[in-house]
Each structure stands twice: as structure tokens, then as C-alpha cells.
C-alpha positions in Angstrom: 86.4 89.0 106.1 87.0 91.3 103.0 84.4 92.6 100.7 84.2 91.8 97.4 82.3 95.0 96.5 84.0 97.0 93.8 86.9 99.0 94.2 87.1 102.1 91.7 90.6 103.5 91.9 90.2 106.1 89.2 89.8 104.9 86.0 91.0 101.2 87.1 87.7 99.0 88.5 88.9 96.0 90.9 85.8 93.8 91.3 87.1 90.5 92.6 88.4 91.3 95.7 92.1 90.9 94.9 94.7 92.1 97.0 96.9 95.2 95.8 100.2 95.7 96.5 101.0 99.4 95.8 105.2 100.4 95.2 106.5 103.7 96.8 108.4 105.9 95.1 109.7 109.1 97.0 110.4 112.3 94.6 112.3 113.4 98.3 115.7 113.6 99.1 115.9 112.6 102.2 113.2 109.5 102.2 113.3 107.7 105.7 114.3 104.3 103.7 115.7 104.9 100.5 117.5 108.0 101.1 117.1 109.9 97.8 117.2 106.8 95.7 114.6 107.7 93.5 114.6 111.7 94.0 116.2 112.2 90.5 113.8 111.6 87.8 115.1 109.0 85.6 115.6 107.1 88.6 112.3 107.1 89.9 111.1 105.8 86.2 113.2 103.3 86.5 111.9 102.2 89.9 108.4 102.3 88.8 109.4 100.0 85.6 110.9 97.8 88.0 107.7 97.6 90.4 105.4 97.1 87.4 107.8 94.2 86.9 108.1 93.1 90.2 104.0 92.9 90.8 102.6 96.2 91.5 99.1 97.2 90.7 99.2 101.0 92.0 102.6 103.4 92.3 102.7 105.9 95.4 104.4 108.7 94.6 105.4 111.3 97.2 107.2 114.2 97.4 107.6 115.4 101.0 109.3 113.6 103.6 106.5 112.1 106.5 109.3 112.9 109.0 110.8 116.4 110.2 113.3 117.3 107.8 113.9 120.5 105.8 110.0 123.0 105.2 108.5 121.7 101.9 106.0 124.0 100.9 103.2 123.0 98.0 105.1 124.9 95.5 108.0 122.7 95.8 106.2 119.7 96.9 104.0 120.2 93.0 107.4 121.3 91.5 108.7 117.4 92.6 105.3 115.5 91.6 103.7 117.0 89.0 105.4 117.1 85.9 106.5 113.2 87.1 103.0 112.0 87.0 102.2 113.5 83.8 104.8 111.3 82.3 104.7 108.1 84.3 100.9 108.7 82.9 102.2 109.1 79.4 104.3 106.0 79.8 102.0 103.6 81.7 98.2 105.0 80.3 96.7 101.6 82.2 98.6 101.9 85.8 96.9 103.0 88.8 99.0 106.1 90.2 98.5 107.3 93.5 100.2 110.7 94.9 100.7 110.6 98.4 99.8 114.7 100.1 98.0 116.1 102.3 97.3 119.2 100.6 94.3 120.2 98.6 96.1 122.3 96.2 98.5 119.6 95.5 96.1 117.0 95.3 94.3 119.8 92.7 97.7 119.9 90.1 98.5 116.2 90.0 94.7 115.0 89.9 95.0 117.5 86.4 97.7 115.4 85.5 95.9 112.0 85.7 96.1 110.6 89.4 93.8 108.4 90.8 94.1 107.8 94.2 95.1 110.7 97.0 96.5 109.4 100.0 96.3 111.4 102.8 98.8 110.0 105.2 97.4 112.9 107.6 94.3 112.1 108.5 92.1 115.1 107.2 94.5 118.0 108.1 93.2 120.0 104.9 89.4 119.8 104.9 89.3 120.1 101.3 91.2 117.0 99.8 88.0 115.0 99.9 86.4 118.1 97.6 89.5 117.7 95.3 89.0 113.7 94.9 84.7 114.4 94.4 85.5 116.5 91.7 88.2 114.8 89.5 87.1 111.7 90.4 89.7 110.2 92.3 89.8 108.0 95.3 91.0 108.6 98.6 92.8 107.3 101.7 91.5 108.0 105.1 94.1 107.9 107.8 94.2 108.1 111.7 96.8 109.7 112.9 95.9 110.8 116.4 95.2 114.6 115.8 98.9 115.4 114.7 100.1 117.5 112.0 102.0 116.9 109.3 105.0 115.9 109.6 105.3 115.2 113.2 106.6 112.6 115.6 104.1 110.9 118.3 104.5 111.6 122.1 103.3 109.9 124.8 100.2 109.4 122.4 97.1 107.9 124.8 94.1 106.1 124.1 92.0 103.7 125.8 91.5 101.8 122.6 93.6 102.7 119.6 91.6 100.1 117.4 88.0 102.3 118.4 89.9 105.9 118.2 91.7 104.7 114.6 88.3 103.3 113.9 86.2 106.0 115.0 88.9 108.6 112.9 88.7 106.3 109.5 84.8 106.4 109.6 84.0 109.7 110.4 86.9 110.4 107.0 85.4 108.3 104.9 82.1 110.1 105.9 83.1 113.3 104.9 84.5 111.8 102.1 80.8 110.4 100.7 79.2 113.8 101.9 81.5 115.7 99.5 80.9 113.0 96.9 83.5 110.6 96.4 81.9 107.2 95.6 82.1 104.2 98.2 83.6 102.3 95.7 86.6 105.0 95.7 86.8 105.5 99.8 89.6 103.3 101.3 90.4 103.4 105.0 94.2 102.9 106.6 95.0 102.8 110.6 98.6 104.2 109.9 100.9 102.1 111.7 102.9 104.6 113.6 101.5 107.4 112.6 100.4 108.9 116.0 101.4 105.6 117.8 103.5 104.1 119.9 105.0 100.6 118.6 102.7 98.8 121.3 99.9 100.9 119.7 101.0 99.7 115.7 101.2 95.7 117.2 97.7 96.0 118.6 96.3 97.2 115.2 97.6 94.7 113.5 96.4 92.0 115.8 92.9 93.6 115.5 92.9 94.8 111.9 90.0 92.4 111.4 87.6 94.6 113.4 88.2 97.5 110.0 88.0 95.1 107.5 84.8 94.2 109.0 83.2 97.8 108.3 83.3 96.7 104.8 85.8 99.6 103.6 88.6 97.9 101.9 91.7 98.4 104.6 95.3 100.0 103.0 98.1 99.0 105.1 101.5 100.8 105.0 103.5 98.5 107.2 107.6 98.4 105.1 110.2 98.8 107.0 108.0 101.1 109.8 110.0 102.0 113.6 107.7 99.5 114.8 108.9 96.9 113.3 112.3 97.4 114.2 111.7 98.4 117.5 109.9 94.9 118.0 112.6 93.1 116.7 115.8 95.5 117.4 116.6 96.0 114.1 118.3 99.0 112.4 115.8 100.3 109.0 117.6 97.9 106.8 117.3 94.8 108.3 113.2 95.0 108.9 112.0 93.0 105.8 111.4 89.8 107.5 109.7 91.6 110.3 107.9 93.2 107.4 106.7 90.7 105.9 105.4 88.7 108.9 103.1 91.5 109.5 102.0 92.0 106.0 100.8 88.2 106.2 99.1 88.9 109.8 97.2 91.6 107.6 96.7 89.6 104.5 95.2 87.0 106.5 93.1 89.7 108.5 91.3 90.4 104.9 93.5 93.8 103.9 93.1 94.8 100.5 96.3 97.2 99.9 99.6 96.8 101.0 101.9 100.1 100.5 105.7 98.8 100.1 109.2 99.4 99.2 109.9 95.6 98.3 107.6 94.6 95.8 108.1 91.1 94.4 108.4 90.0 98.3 105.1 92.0 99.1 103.6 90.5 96.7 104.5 86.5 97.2 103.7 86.9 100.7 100.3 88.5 100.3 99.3 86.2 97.7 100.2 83.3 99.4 98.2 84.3 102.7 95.2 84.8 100.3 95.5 81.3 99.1 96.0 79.8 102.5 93.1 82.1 103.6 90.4 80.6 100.6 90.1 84.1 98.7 93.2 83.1 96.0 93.4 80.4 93.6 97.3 78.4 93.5 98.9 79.1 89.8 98.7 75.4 89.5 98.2 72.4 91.3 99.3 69.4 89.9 100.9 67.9 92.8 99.8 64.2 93.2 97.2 64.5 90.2 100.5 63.0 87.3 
């Protein structure tokens, strides 16, 4: 079951053991789903006024591709990010931004500009993020992705239990993470559905994500729209959101706290309603049968 032990994503404390849904927004050109969509500034605003609309508690920003595509250097990557945090911090002082790098030079230039969370979608490549997060105080996202850089596709990935190497990789980050000095509160772990994984690999994580919730760190899930949901279901990137949302409600009702997505108001009625059905969410109302 989820804890209900404080969650400190920067200057935001969640103590109640909500669920979070967290909208992405991709300062990239060439974004796996959205293809540019909100790589021009205005238009990235707008999408994060829409999510804040729509239901979302945190905002994902990235500005590299996870995919092979075009060299991105940190130069760039800060030149994309940077300046676009510091105003949707202007505009939105209360919002919970996260900035989605693997860098600890980037992670040093946006946490200056007010982020909160770092997620690291690469599972520790750069030793030093956790130092970055310690020192601004920021949280952090501890992936599992298998031992591959940045960046790259899986490959006849092995293991002789993905749920034991993703947990054994999430604990030993989140380790390192408290012996640098970011607080438990602000330590978050994520198994990275096909990050490093085959699909067979992402559907046995999700049938077992209750064995990480059950460490006690609260669980992130990035599941929208992923290859291994269309691959279970034959569907082309555009067509995955009902396959989607069944496993966001598989993970809801596993006890995951954070649910990374491109569709927020769905996200966001199907999480809540699996949190109802599971006991840890009141209805809005229920006057049925009580007029």
C-alpha cells in the first residue's frame, strides 16, 4: 500500500498521500508524441495553462528528446529550459515544476531558476545530479534503466527478474541520493517502463509495481502513450490512450503516487477514481439514495 509519509517536492509539501498527476511539456522539436507541439515558447505556456486547468499538480519540462535524434548538448539543452522555467516560475509562483535531465550542469541552471524536482529519466548516468538536488534543495527521480545511456534504444535487454534488477537500481539511487543529502521526503523512485525493457519486461512491472510501492518510496510512473503499450495492443502512438489509461489504473490501484502524462484531465479521472475504488480517495459527493 502507499505511504502516507510526507512528500516535499521543493517548496510544495504533500502530506496526505494524494496522487499526483504531473503534465509533460517537451521544449524539443522532435518529441516522440507531440512532435514539436510545444517546442515554441508561447506554446508551451499555453500547454502548461491548459494542464494546470486540466488537473495537474507538477509540470515536466524537457528539452532533449529520450530517443536518438539529432546531438543535444547542455548548452542547448539550458538554452531550451532555462529561461522557460524562470517564467513559468514567474507566472505560476505556487506550481510544482519539474525539469526532466540527466545532466548535473543542467540540473545546476534551472534549479537557479526555481525547479523543484530533477527527473533523471537515466538512471544515474551523471553521478552528480543527486549533489545538485542536496544543495538547492530539490527532489529527485531515481530511474532504472538497465545500464544504458542516454538516449538509447534497448536490445535484447536480459534479466532474471526485471522487478529485483529495477528494484535493486531504484534503491541503491535513492541511497546515494540520501548520502549526498537529499531528504527522504524529496527521494522518489520510477521503474521506467521501457526504458531498458522489452514490452514483456514494462507488462511485468506493472503487474508487480506493488512490490516498489512497498519499500515505502512513493513510486512515479511514466506510462502515456509508451511502445509498450502499443505494442500490446497493435496500435500506432496515437491511438494508445485507452491502453494508457488501463495501465495507469493497474498502477493507481498498485498504490503509485505520480503519474507523468500527455493527457491530463483523462490521467487525472482515472487515477482518482482507482483511489476511490481502492479506499485512499473520498467521492466529491455522494448523495445517491440519501434524497
Amino acid at each position: 500500500m502507499p505511504t502516507d509519509r510526507p512528500l516535499r517536492l521543493g517548496r510544495r509539501v504533500f502530506d496526505d498521500g494524494q496522487p499526483l498527476v504531473m503534465a509533460i511539456v517537451n521544449r524539443t522539436p522532435d518529441s516522440f508524441y507531440d512532435r514539436g507541439a510545444t517546442y515554441a515558447e508561447d506554446a508551451a505556456l499555453d500547454r502548461i495553462a491548459q494542464a494546470i486547468e486540466e488537473g495537474a499538480d507538477i509540470v515536466d519540462i524537457g528539452g532533449v528528446k529520450a530517443g536518438y535524434g539529432p546531438e543535444v548538448d547542455a548548452a542547448e539543452e539550458i538554452r531550451r529550459v532555462a529561461s522557460f522555467v524562470a517564467r513559468v516560475r514567474g507566472d505560476h509562483p505556487d506550481l510544482v515544476i519539474s525539469v526532466d535531465t540527466w545532466r548535473a550542469e543542467v540540473g545546476r541552471v534551472v534549479c537557479g531558476e526555481g525547479v523543484d524536482l530533477l527527473n533523471d529519466a537515466w538512471g544515474g548516468h551523471d553521478p552528480g545530479l543527486v549533489d545538485v538536488a542536496a544543495e538547492f534543495g530539490a527532489a529527485i527521480v531515481c530511474t532504472h534503466t538497465g545500464g544504458l545511456r542516454p538516449r538509447t534504444d534497448p536490445h535484447r535487454m536480459e534479466y532474471d527478474d526485471v522487478v529485483a534488477a529495477a528494484l535493486e537500481a531504484t534503491l541503491g539511487y535513492a541511497e546515494r541520493a540520501r548520502a549526498a543529502g537529499v531528504p527522504e521526503a524529496s527521494i522518489v523512485i520510477d521503474p521506467a517502463h521501457d526504458f531498458g525493457k522489452n514490452t514483456h519486461h514494462s507488462l511485468e512491472l506493472t503487474r508487480r509495481l506493488g512490490e516498489m510501492v512497498a519499500t515505502g518510496w512513493p513510486v512515479l510512473v511514466s506510462l502515456s502513450n509508451k511502445d509498450f503499450v502499443g505494442e500490446t495492443l497493435g496500435r500506432p502512438t496515437a491511438e494508445r490512450l485507452p491502453g494508457t489509461l488501463a495501465a495507469t489504473a493497474a498502477c493507481a490501484l498498485a498504490g503509485a503516487r505520480i503519474f507523468r502524462a500527455h493527457q491530463v484531465r483523462e490521467t487525472r479521472d482515472v487515477v482518482d477514481m482507482a483511489y476511490a475504488i481502492a479506499g485512499r480517495r473520498l467521492p466529491e459527493r455522494a448523495i445517491r439514495g440519501l434524497a
